[in-house]
C-alpha positions in Angstrom: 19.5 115.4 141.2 18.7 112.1 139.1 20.9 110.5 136.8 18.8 112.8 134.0 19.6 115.8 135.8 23.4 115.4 136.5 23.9 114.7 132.4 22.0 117.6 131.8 24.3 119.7 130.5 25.0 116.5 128.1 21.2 117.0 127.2 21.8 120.6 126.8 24.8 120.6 124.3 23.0 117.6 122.3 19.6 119.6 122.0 21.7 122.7 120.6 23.6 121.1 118.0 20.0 119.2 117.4 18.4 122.6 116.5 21.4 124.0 114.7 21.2 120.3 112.6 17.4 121.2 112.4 18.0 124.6 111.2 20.6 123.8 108.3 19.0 120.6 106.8 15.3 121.5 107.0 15.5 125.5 106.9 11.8 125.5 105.3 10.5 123.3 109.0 12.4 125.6 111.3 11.4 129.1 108.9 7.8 127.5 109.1 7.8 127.2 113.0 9.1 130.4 113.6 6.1 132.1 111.9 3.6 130.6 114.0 3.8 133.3 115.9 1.1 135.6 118.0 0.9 138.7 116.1 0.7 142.4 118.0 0.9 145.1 116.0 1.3 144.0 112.8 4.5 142.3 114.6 5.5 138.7 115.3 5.8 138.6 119.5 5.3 135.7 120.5 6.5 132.0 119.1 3.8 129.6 119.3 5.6 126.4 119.8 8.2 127.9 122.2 5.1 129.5 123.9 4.0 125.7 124.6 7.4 124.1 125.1 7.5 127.1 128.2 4.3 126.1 129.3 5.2 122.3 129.8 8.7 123.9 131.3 6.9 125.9 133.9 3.9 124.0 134.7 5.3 120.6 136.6 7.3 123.4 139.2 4.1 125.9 139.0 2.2 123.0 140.5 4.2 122.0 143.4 3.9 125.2 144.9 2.0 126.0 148.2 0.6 129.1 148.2 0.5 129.2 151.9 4.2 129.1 151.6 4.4 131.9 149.6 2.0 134.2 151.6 4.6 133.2 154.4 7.6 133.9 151.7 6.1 137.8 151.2 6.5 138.1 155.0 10.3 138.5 154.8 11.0 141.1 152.1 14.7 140.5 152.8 15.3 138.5 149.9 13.2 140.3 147.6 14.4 144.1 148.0 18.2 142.2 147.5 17.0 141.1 144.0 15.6 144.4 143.4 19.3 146.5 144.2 21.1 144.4 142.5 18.6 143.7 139.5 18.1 147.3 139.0 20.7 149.3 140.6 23.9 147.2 140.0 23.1 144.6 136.8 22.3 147.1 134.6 25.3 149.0 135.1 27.9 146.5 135.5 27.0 145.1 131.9 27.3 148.0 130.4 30.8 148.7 131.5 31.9 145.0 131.4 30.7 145.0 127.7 32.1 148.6 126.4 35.2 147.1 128.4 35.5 143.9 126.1 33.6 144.6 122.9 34.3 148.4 122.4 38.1 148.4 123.6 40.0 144.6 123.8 37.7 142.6 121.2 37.1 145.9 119.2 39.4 145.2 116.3 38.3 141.8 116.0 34.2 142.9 115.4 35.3 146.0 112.3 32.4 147.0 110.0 28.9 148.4 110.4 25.8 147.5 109.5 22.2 149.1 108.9 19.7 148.3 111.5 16.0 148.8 111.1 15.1 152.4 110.6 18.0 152.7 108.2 20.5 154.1 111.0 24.2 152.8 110.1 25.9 151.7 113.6 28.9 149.9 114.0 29.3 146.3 114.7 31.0 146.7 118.6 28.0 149.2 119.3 25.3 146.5 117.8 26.5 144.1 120.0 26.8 146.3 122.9 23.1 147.5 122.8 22.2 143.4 122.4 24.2 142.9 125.5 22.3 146.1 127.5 19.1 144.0 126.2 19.9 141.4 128.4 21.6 143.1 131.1 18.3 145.0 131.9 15.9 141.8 131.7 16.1 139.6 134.8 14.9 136.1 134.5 10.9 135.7 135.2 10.7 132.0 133.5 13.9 129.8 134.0 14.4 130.6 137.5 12.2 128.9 138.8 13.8 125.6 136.8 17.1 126.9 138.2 16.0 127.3 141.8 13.7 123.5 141.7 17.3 122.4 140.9 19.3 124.1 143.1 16.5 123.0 145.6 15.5 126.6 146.8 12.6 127.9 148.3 9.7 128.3 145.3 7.7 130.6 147.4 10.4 133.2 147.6 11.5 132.4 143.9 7.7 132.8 143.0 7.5 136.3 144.9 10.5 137.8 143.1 9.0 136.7 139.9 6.5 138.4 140.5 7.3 142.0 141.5 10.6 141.7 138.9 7.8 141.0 136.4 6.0 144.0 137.5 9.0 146.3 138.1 10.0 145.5 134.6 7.4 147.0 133.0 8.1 150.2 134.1 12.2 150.3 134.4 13.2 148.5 130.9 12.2 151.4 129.2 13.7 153.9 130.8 16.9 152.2 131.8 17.2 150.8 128.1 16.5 154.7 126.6 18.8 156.2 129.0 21.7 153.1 128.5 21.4 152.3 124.6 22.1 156.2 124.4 19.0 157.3 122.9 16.0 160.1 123.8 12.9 157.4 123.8 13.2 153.6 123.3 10.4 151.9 121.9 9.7 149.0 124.1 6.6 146.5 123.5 4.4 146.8 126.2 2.3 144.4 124.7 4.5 142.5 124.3 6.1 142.3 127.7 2.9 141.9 129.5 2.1 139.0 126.9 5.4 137.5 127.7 4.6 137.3 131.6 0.9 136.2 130.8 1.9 133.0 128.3 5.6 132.2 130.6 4.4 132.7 134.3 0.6 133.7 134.6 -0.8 130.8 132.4 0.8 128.0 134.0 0.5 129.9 137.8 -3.5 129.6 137.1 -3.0 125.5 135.9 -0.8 124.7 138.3 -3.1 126.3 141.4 -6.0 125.0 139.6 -5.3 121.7 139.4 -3.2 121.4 142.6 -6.2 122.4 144.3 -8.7 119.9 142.5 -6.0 116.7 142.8 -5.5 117.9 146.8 -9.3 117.8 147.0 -10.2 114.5 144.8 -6.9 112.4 145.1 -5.4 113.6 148.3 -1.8 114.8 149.5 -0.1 111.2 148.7 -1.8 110.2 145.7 -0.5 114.0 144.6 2.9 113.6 146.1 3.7 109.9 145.0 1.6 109.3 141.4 1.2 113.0 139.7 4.7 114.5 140.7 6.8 111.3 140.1 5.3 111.6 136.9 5.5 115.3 136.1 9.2 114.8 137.1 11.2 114.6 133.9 8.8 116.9 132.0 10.4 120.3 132.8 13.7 119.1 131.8 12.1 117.8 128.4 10.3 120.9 127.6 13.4 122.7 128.6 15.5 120.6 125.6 12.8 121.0 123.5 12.5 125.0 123.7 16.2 124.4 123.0 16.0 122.8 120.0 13.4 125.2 118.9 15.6 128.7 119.5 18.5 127.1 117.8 16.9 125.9 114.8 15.6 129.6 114.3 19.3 130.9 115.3 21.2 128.1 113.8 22.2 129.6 110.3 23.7 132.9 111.8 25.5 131.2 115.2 27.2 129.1 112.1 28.1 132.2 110.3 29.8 134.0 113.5 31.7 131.5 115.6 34.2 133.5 116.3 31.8 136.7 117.2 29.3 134.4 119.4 33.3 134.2 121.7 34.0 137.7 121.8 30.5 138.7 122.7 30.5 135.3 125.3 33.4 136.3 127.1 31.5 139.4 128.6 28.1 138.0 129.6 29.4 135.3 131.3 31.8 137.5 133.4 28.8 138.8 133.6 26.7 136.2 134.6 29.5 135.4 137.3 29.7 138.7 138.4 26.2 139.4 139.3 25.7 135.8 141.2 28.9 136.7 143.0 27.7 139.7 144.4 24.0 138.6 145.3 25.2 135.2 146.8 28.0 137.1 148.9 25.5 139.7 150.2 23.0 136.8 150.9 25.6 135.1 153.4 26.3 138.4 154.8 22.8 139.5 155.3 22.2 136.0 157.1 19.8 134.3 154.8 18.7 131.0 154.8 20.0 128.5 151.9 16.8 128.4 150.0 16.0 132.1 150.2 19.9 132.5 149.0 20.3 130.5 145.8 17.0 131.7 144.1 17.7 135.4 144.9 21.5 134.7 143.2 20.6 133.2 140.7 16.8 135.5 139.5 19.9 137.8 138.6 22.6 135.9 137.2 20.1 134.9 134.7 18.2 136.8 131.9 14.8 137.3 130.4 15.8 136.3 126.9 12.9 136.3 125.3 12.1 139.7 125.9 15.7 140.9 125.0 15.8 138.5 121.9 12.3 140.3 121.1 13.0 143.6 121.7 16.2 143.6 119.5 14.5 142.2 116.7 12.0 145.1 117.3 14.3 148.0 117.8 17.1 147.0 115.3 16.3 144.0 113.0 16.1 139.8 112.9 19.5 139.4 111.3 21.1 142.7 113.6 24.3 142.4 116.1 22.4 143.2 118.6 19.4 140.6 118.4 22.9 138.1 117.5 24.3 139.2 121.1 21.3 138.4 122.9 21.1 134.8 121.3 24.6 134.4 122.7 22.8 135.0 125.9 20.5 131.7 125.6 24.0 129.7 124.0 26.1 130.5 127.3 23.7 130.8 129.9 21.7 127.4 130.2 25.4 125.8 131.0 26.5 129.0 133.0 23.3 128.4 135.2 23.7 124.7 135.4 27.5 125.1 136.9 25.9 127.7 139.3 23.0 125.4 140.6 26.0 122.5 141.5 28.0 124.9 142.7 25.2 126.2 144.9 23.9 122.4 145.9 28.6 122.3 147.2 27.8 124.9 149.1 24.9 125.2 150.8 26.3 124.0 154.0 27.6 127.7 154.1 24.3 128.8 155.3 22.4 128.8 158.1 19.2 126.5 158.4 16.3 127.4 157.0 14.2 126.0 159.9 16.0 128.6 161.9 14.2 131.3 160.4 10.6 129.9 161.9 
């Protein structure tokens, strides 16, 4: 990592208190960004300006890929039926007892009261928070994975791959896993807006990168393309990334000012969470004998969460100014730095891995 990346997290914490300074002195800006939104349904889905800010995230890493690689990464289904168990048969699980665990028995007298959530149901608080925290628990990370594992310096092909099929597999598990866990016959769940979601965060910049890798490889050759375009594209990942930052909080700003001491309690869980989940994937990935860059991207596609479809989908099922859309905003405050301590901690350890020239 470059002298930008290593003070990232320095980046990080300055962007967030940017958009919560953004939020409180120029409410009308930030209330005025977050309706340029796609509509579907009558309902705002999609943010406009976070939707570009992703774009510019995604696209410098979209375009290093080689697709050979990844036709060679979908060859070894090792990694990818890992992030599938533990996505869908452990994370899910392990969130909703690590959160009824903290928020509905220890922090439970510190989160009293209820509240009315769209539809006019009156839950309590604990519960609100608990369903925001399922949210998250059943979304894995399609979008800022792939910044995590260029990082962490893992194989893109694979990290590519389990994008893909934890795309796909969402779309037909988050509704049934959210219905059965938030306790409720039938949930609701946006399939527009989900498959708009993977379109605008991973499809879109998949077709530029691929396009234009392919064009630059033809007219410009490998080194012009190696040593001029991504020297460039370098730092613009990491800007977008500050940038979508400074967005989300400037939306968020107002109520993470109005909770501090709610944004801990609900904290505390997700990240035991967080380092739960890459525990358990990183552990099995040693003992099932993968390579290094096969094992940090299939920890870490867990560890991390879709937020923008759980962020979404609270808003959708239970209101904007709801516990449970608060909880999964905690998500986005704990989990850039979370992921951040994870990708060093995977860069101090990789010598505990086998070679992954050893798997050819």
């Amino acid at each position: 990592m470059n002298l930008f990346e290593r003070q990232l997290t320095l980046w990080v914490t300055l962007s967030i208190i940017a958009g919560i300074a953004l939020g409180k002195t120029a409410p009308a800006l930030a209330k005025a960004l977050d309706e340029m939104a796609i509509d579907v349904n009558g309902a705002p889905v999609v943010s406009i300006p976070i939707a570009i800010c992703l774009f510019f995230m995604m696209y410098p890493i979209m375009v290093k890929i080689d697709f050979g690689e990844v036709v060679k990464a979908g060859r070894n289904p090792k990694p990818v039926l890992l992030t599938l168990i533990v996505n869908w048969g452990i994370k899910p699980f392990t969130m909703l007892g690590i959160a009824t665990l903290f928020l509905g028995v220890f922090f439970k007298d510190f989160l009293p009261g209820s509240e009315i959530v769209k539809g006019g149901a009156e839950v309590e608080l604990y519960r609100s928070y608990i369903a925001g925290t399922i949210l998250l628990g059943i979304a894995p990370c399609t979008a800022m994975v792939l910044v995590w594992s260029h990082l962490a310096k893992g194989n893109q092909g694979h990290t590519l791959v389990m994008v893909a099929v934890n795309s796909l597999t969402m779309l037909f598990l988050y509704g049934l896993l959210g219905g059965w866990l938030l306790g409720v016959n039938q949930m609701p769940v946006p399939w527009e807006a989900l498959l708009l979601s993977v379109g605008i965060y991973v499809a879109l910049p998949l077709v530029a990168g691929y396009f234009s890798r392919t064009w630059i490889m033809k007219t410009k050759g490998p080194e012009w393309f190696a040593e001029t375009f991504l020297r460039f594209l370098t730092p613009v990942s990491i800007i977008a990334l500050l940038a979508t930052l400074v967005l989300l909080f400037s939306f968020k700003g107002e109520t993470i000012l109005a909770n501090p001491l709610t944004i801990l309690w609900i904290a505390i869980p997700l990240t035991i969470q967080t380092l739960l989940i890459f525990a358990i994937t990183y552990i099995a990935a040693k003992l099932l004998n993968f390579s290094y860059e096969d094992a940090a991207p299939s920890a870490m596609i867990g560890a991390s969460n879709h937020f923008e479809v759980a962020i979404a989908t609270a808003v959708m099922l239970f209101g904007l100014s709801s516990g449970a859309a608060l909880a999964t905003v905690v998500g986005v405050l704990i989990e850039v730095p979370l992921m951040l301590m994870l990708v060093r901690f995977c860069q101090h350890t990789k010598g505990w891995f086998r070679a992954e020239a050893a798997s050819h």
